[in-house]
C-alpha positions in Angstrom: 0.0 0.0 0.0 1.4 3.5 -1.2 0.9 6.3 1.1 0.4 9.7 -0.4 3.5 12.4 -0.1 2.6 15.0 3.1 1.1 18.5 1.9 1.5 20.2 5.7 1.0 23.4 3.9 -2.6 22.6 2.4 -4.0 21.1 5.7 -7.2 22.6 6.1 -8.5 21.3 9.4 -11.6 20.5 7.2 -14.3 18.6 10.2 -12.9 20.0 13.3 -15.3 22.2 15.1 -13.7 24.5 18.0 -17.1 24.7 19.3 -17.0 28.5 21.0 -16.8 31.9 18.9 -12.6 33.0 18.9 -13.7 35.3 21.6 -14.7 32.7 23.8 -11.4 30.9 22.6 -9.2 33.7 23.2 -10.6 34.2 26.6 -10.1 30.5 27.9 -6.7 30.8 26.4 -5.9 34.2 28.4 -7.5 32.4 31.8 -5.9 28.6 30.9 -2.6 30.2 32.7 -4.2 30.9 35.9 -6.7 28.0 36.0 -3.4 25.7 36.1 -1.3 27.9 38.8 -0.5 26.2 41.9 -2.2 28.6 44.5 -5.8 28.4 42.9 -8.3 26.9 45.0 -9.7 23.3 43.6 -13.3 24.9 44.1 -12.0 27.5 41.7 -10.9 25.2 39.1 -14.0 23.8 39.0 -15.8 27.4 38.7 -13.7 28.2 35.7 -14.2 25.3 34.1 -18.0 25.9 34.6 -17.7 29.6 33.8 -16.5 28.2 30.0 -19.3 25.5 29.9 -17.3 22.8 31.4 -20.3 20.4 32.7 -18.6 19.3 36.2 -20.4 17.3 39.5 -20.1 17.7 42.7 -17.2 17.6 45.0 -14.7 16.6 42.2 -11.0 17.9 42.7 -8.8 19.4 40.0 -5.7 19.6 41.1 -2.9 22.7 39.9 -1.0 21.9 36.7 -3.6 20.3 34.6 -4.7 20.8 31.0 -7.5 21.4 29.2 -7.5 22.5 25.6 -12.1 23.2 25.6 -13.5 23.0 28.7 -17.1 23.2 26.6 -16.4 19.6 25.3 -15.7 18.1 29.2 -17.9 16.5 31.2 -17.0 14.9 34.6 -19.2 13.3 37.1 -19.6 13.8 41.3 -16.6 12.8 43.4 -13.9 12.6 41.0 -10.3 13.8 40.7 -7.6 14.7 38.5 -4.2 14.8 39.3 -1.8 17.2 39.3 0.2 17.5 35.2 -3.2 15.3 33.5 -3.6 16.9 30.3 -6.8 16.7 28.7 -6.7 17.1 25.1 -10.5 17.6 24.1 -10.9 18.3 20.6 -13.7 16.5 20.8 -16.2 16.0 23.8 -14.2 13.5 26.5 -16.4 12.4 29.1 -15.3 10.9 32.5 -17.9 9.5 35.3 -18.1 9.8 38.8 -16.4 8.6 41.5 -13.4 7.9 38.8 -9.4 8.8 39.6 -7.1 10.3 36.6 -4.2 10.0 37.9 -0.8 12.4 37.9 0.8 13.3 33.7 -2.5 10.9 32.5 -3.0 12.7 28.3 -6.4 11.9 27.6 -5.9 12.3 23.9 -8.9 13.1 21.4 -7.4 14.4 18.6 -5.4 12.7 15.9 -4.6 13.2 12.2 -5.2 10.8 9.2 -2.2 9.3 7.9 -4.0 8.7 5.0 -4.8 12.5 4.4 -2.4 13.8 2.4 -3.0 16.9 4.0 -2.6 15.6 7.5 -6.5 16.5 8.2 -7.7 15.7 11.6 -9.4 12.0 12.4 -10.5 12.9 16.1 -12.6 10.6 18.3 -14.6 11.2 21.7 -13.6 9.8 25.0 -15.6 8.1 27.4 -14.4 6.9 30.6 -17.0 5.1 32.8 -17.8 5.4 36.7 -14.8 4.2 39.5 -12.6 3.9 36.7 -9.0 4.1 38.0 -6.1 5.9 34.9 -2.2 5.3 36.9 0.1 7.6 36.5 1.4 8.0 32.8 -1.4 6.1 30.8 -2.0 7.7 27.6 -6.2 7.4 26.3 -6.4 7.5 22.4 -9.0 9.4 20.5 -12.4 7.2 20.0 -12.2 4.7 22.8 -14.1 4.5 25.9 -13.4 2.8 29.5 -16.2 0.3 31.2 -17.1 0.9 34.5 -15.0 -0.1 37.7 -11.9 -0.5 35.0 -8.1 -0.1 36.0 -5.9 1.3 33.9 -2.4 0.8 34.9 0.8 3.3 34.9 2.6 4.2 31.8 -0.4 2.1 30.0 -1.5 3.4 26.2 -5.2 2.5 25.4 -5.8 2.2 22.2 -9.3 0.4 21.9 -12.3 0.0 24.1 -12.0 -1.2 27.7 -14.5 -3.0 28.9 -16.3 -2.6 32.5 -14.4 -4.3 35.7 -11.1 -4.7 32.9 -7.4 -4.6 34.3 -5.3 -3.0 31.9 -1.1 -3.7 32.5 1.9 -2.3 30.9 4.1 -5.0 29.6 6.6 -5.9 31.9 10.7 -6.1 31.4 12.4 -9.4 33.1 16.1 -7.2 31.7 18.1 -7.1 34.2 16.2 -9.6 36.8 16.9 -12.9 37.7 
């Protein structure tokens, strides 16, 4: 199978919809800074994100240093947290229940290109991460897949496909270097 020959120049971002007027981007943009400082107050994370149209429960704890590229397209459930350095890449909507943990430098990733596009145009996906799901530390969530219930996704894990509920997900494991 041939692949065509990159055209950067003539992407277009044809199918990608920002969701929010450039004011409202611009704005979010000029507040992100602040929403990710250290000495902001949790409860005014959380009334940020709301401000921008984030739809957020109760009780749910976002912690300094975390990303998030539209907080119109995120929706998190009751008594859930998000650790410090997650970044949450929501070019499309990425949904994540209650009572669920997202650990510390966790990318929830929903954007992608095709490398089928010539033009390197966008082939973005939802996510969906269920209720008392458990990311580690490190995983990485790809664009389109979602997380069943009660799951655990382990450190440094990439998740690439659909998990489904009460699912354990490992990293591989190196014997190097053991006996």
């Amino acid at each position: 199978m041939t692949h065509p020959q990159l055209s950067l120049g003539e992407f277009t971002g044809a199918g990608y919809d920002k969701g929010r007027p450039a004011s409202v981007q611009v704005a979010w943009l000029a507040v992100a800074p602040l929403f990710r400082a250290w000495f902001v107050p949790a409860r005014i994370r959380v009334a940020i994100l709301r401000l921008f149209g984030a739809q957020i429960g109760d009780a749910v704890l976002i912690r300094h240093g975390v990303k998030i590229h539209w907080p119109w397209k995120l929706s998190i459930g009751d008594n859930t947290w998000v650790g410090e350095g997650a970044w949450i890449l929501n070019l499309e909507p990425v949904s994540i229940g209650s009572n669920s943990c997202v650990s510390q430098d966790v990318f929830l990733c929903a954007g992608s290109h095709s490398r089928k596009s010539r033009t390197f145009e966008f082939d973005n996906g939802p996510i969906v991460i269920g209720d008392g799901v458990w990311i580690a530390a490190r995983s990485t969530i790809l664009r389109g897949t979602s997380v069943g219930d009660h799951s655990v996704i382990g450190a440094n894990c990439l998740v690439t496909s659909d998990v489904p509920a009460s699912s354990i997900v490992r990293a591989p494991v190196s014997s190097i270097g053991r006996p």
